[in-house]
VOPAGU-2260 file (C-alpha; in pm, 1 decimal, decimal comma):
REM VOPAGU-2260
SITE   aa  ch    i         X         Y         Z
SITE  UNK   A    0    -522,1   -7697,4  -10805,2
SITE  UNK   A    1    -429,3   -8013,7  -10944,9
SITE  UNK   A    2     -42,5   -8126,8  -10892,5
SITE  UNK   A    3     122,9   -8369,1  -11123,3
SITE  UNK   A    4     298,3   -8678,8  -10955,3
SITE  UNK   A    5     506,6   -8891,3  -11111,0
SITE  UNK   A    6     654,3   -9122,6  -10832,5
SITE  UNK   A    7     400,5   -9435,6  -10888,8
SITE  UNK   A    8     464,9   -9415,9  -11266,2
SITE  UNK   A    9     791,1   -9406,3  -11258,6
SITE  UNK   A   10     826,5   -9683,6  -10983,4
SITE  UNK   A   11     508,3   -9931,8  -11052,9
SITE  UNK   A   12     368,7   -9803,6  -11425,8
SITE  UNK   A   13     481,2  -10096,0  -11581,2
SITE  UNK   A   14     396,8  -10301,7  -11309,8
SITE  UNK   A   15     102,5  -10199,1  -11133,8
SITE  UNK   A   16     -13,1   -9928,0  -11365,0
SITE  UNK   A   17    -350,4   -9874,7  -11135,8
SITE  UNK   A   18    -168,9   -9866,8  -10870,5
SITE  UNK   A   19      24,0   -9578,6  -10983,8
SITE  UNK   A   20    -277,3   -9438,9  -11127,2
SITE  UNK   A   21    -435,4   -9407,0  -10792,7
SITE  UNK   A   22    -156,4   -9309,4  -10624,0
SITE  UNK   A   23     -32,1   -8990,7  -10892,8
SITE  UNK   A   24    -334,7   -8886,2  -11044,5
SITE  UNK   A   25    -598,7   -8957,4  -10726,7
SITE  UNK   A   26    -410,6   -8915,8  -10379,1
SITE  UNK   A   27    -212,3   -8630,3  -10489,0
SITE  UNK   A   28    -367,5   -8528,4  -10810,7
SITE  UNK   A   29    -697,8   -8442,7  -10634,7
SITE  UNK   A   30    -703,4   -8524,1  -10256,4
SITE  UNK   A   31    -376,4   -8387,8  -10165,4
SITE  UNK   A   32    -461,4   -8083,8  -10406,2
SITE  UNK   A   33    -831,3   -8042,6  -10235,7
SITE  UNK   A   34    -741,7   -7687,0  -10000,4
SITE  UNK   A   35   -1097,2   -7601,2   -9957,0
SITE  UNK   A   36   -1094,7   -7761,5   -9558,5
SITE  UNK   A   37    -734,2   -7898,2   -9561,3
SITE  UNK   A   38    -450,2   -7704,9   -9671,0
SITE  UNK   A   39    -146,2   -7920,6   -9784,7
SITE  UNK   A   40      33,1   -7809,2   -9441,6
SITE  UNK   A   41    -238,1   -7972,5   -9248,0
SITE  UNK   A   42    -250,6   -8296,8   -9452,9
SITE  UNK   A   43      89,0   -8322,5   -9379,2
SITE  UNK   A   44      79,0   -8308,7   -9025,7
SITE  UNK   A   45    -239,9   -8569,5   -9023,8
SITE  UNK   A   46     -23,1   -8817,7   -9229,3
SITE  UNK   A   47     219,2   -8789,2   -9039,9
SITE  UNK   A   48      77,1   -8829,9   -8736,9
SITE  UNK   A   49    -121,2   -9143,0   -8901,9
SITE  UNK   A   50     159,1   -9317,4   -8980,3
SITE  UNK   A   51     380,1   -9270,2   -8691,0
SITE  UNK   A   52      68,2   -9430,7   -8514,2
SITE  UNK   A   53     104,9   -9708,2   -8729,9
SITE  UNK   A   54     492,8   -9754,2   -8735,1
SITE  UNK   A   55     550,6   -9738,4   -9075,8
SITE  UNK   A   56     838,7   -9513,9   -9099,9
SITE  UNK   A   57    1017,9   -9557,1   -9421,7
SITE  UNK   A   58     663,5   -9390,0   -9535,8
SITE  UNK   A   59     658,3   -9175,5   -9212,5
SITE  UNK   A   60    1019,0   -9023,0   -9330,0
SITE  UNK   A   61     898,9   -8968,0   -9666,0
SITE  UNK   A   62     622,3   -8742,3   -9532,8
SITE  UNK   A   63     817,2   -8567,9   -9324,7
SITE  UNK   A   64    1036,3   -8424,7   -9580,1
SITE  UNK   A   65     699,1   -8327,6   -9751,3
SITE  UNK   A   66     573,6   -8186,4   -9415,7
SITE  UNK   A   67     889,2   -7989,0   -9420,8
SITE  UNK   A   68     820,6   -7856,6   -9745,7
SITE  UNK   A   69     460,1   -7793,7   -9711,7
SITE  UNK   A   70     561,0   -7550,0   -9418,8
SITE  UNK   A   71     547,2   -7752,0   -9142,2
SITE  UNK   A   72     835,4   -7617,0   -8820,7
SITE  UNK   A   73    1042,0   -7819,2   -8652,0
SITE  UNK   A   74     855,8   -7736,2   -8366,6
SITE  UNK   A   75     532,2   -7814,2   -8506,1
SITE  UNK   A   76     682,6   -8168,6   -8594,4
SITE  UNK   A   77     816,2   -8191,8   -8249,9
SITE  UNK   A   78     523,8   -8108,2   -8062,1
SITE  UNK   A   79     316,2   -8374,5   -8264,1
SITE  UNK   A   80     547,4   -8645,9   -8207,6
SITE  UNK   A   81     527,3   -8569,3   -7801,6
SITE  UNK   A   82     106,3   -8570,8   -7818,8
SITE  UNK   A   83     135,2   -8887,7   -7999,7
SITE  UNK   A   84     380,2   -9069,6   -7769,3
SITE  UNK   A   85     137,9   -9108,9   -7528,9
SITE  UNK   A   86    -140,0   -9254,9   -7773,8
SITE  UNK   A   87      82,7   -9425,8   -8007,1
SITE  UNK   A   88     363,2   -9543,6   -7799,1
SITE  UNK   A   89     663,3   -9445,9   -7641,6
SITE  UNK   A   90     906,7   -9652,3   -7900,4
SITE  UNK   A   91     709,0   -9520,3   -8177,6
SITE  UNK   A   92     798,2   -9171,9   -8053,4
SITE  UNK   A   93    1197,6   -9241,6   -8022,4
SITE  UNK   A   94    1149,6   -9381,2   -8329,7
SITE  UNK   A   95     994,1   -9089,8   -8531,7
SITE  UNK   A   96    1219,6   -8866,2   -8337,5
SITE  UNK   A   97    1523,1   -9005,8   -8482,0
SITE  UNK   A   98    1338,7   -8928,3   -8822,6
SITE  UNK   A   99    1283,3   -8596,9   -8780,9
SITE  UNK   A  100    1647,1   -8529,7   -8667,3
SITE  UNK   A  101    1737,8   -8619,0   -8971,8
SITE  UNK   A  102    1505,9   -8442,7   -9216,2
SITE  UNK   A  103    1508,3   -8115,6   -8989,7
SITE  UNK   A  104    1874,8   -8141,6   -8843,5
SITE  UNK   A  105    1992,5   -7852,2   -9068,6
SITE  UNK   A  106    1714,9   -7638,8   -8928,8
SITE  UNK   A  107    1939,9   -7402,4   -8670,0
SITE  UNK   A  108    1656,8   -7248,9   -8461,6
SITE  UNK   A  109    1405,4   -7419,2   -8637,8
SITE  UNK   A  110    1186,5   -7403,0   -8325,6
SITE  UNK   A  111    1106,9   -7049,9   -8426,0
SITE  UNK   A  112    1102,8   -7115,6   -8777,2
SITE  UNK   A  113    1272,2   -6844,1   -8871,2
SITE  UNK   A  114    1631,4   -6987,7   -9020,8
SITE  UNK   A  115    1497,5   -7122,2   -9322,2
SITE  UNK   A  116    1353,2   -6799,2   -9398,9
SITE  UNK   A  117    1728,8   -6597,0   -9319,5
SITE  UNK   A  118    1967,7   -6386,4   -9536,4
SITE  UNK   A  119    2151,1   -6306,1   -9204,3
SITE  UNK   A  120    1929,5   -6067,9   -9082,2
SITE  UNK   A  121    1671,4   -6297,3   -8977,8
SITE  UNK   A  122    1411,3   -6216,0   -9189,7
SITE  UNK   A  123    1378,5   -6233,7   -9600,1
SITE  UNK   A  124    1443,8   -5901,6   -9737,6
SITE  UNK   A  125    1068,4   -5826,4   -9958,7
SITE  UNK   A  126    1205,5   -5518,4  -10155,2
SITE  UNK   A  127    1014,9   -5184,3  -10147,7
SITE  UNK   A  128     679,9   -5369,4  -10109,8
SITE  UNK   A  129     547,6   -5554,4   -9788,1
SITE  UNK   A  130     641,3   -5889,8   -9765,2
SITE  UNK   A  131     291,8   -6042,2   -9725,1
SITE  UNK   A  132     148,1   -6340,5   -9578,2
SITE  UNK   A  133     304,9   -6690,1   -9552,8
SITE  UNK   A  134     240,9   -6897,3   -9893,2
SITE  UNK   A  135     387,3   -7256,4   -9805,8
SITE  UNK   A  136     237,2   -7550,1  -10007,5
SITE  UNK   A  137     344,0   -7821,5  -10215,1
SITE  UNK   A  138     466,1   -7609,6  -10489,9
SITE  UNK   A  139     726,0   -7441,8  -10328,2
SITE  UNK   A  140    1069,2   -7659,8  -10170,9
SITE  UNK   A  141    1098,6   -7373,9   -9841,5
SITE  UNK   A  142     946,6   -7109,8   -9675,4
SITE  UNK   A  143     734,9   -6804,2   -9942,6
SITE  UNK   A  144     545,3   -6535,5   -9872,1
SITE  UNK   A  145     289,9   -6338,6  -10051,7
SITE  UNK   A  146     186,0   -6000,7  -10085,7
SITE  UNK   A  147    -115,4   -5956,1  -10313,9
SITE  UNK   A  148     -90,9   -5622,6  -10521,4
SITE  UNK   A  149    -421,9   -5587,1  -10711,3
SITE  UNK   A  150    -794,7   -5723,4  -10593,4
SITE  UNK   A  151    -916,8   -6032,0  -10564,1
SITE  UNK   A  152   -1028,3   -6161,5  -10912,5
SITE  UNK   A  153    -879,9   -5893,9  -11109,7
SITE  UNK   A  154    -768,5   -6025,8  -11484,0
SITE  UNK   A  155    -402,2   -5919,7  -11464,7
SITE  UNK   A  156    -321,9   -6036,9  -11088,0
SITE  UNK   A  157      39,4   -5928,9  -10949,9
SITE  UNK   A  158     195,0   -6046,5  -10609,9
SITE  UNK   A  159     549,7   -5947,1  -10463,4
SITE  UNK   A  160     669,0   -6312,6  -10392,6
SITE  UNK   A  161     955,9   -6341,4  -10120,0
SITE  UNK   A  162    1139,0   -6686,9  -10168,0
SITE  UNK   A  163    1325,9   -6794,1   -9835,8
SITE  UNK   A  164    1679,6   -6861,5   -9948,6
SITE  UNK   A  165    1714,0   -7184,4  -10096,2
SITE  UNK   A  166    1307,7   -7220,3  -10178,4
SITE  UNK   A  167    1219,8   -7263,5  -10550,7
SITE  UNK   A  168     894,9   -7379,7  -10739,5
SITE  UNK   A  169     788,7   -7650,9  -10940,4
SITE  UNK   A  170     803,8   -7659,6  -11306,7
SITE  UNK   A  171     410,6   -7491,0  -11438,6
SITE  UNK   A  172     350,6   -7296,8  -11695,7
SITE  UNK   A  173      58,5   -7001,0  -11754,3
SITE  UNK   A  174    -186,9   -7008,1  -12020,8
SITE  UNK   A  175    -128,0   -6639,5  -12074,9
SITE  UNK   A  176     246,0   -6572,0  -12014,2
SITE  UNK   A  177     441,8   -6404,1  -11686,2
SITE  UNK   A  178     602,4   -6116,0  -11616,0
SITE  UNK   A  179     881,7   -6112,8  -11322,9
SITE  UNK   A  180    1065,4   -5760,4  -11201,5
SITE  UNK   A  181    1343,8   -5886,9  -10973,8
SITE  UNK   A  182    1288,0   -5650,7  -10667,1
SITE  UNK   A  183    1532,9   -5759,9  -10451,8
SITE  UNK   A  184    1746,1   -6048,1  -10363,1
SITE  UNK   A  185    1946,7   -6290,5  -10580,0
SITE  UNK   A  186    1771,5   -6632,1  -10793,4
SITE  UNK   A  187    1732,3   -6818,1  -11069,1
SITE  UNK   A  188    1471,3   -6885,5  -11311,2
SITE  UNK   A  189    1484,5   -7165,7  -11603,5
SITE  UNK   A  190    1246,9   -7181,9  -11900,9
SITE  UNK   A  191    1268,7   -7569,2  -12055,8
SITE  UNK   A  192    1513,4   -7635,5  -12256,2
SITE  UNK   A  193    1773,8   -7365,7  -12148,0
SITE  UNK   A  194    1962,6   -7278,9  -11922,1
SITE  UNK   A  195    1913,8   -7171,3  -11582,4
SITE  UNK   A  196    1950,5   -6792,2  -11540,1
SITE  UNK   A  197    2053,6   -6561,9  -11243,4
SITE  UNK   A  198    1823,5   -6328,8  -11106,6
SITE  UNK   A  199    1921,2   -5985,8  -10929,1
SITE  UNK   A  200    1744,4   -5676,0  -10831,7
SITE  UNK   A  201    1624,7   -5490,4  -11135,4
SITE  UNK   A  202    1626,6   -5796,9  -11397,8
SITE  UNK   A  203    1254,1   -5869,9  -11619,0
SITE  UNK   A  204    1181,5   -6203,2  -11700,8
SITE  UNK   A  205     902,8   -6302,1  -11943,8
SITE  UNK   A  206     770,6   -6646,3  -11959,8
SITE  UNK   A  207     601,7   -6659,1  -12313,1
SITE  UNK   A  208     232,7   -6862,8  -12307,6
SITE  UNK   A  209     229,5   -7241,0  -12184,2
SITE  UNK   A  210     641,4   -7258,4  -12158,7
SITE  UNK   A  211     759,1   -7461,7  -11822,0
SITE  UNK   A  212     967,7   -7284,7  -11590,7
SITE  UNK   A  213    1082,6   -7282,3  -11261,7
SITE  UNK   A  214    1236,6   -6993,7  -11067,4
SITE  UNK   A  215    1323,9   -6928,5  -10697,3
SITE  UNK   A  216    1601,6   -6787,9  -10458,2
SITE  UNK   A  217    1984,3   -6889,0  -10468,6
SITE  UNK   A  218    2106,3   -7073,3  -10176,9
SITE  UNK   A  219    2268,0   -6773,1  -10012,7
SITE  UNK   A  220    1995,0   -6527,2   -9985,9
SITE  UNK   A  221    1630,4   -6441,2   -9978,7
SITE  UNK   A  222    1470,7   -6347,3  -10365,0
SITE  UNK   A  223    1192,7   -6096,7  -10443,0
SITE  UNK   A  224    1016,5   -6020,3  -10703,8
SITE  UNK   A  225     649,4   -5899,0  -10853,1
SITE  UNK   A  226     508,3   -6159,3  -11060,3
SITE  UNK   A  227     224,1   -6043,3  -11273,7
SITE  UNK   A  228      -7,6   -6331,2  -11450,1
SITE  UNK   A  229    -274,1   -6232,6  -11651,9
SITE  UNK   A  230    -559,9   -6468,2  -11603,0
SITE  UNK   A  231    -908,8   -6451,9  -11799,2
SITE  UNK   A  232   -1290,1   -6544,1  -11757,5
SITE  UNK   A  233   -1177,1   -6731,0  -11403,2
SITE  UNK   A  234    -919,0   -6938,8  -11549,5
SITE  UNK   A  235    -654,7   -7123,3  -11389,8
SITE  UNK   A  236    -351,5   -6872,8  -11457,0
SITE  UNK   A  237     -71,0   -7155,1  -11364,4
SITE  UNK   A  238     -52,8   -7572,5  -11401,6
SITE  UNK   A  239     189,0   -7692,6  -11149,1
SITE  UNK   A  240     423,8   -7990,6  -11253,3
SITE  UNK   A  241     677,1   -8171,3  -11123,6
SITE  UNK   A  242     962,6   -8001,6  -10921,1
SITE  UNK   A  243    1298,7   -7909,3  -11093,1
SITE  UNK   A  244    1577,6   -8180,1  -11017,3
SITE  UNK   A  245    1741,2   -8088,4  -10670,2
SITE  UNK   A  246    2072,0   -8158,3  -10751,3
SITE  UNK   A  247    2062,7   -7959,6  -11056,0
SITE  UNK   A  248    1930,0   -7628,8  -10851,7
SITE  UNK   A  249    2178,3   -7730,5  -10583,4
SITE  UNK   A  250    2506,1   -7683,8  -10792,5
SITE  UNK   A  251    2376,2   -7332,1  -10884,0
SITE  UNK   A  252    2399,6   -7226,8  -10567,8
């Protein structure tokens, strides 16, 4: 599914406007979107583990706070910084180390990989219905899981979504419209245009047809709910965008 990229625009579009094209609409737009053989956790850890060889680290750094985001643990990252070291160098290693302190210092425990997923309790809270597989990508900022509620292919899909506290979505939209029932959990969701609203157990949210939003769990605690997409003659039922500004979902704690 294709994701929209903005960064070589907005740096080189004036500049070096094929550049960017390359960059937004190729690399990401379609190889970095391509899940068939490589999901976006394993790209990650491949880039990563290309460019520590090569010792570029103000890119290296860069990926790793995508890494993060696409799922990969701090233990993960670990681990394939200590294979490398002996291929790629032992200063290259120190190197990426100090790297990876910083983008997963916050990560108490991350070598289980369970704190960014805590309320407290140690694991997210999915309501009344299971909490489903793990769901990390590049559309999501944390940890999600998935629970699929009707069958594959069916035209009016519906999945109980667990956000990891802290973990929201990018911008999309839905050709159709989308219905959320808050299950459990506290959130926020923001249509364009207006502003963000909280999200507790027992609030509906519709999304009307081809409106952006964004929603995802508060800072302080896990967020449920059942989102239910219609989606018709094998349709796409969701264009991801860009993600919401992280300073703005920040202050709303």
């Amino acid at each position: 599914m294709a994701i929209k990229q903005t960064a070589g625009h907005d740096r080189l579009g004036d500049f070096a406007p094929l550049f960017a094209h390359f960059n937004d609409d190729v690399l990401f737009g379609q190889v970095w979107s391509r899940e068939e053989e490589l999901s976006a956790h394993d790209r990650s850890m491949i880039t990563c583990a290309g460019l520590m060889s090569m010792g570029l680290f103000p890119q290296l750094k860069s990926h790793m706070i995508l890494a993060r985001k696409n799922g990969v643990t701090q233990s993960q990252m670990v681990e394939l910084i200590t294979h490398l070291a002996f291929y790629a160098g032992w200063p290259k290693a120190w190197s990426a180390f100090d790297l990876a302190k910083e983008v997963y210092g916050d990560q108490e425990g991350g070598a289980t990989g369970t704190s960014a997923a805590s309320d407290g309790s140690g694991t997210p809270d999915p309501g009344p219905y299971p909490l489903g597989d793990p769901a990390d990508g590049p559309n999501f900022t944390g940890h999600v899981w998935l629970c699929n509620m009707t069958q594959p292919g069916a035209e009016c899909p519906a999945g109980n979504v667990t956000f990891a506290p802290g973990c929201v979505n990018r911008w999309h939209t839905h050709p159709h419209g989308q219905l959320l029932l808050v299950t459990s959990g506290l959130g926020w969701e923001q249509e364009e245009g207006k502003a963000a609203r909280p999200l507790k157990p027992g609030d509906v949210v519709y999304c009307p047809p081809n409106v952006k939003h964004w929603h995802g769990a508060s800072s302080a605690s896990s967020m449920s709910h059942l989102a239910i997409t219609p989606s018709f003659q094998g349709e796409s039922p969701v264009t991801w965008l860009d993600f919401p500004d992280p300073d703005e979902v920040s202050r709303l704690g």
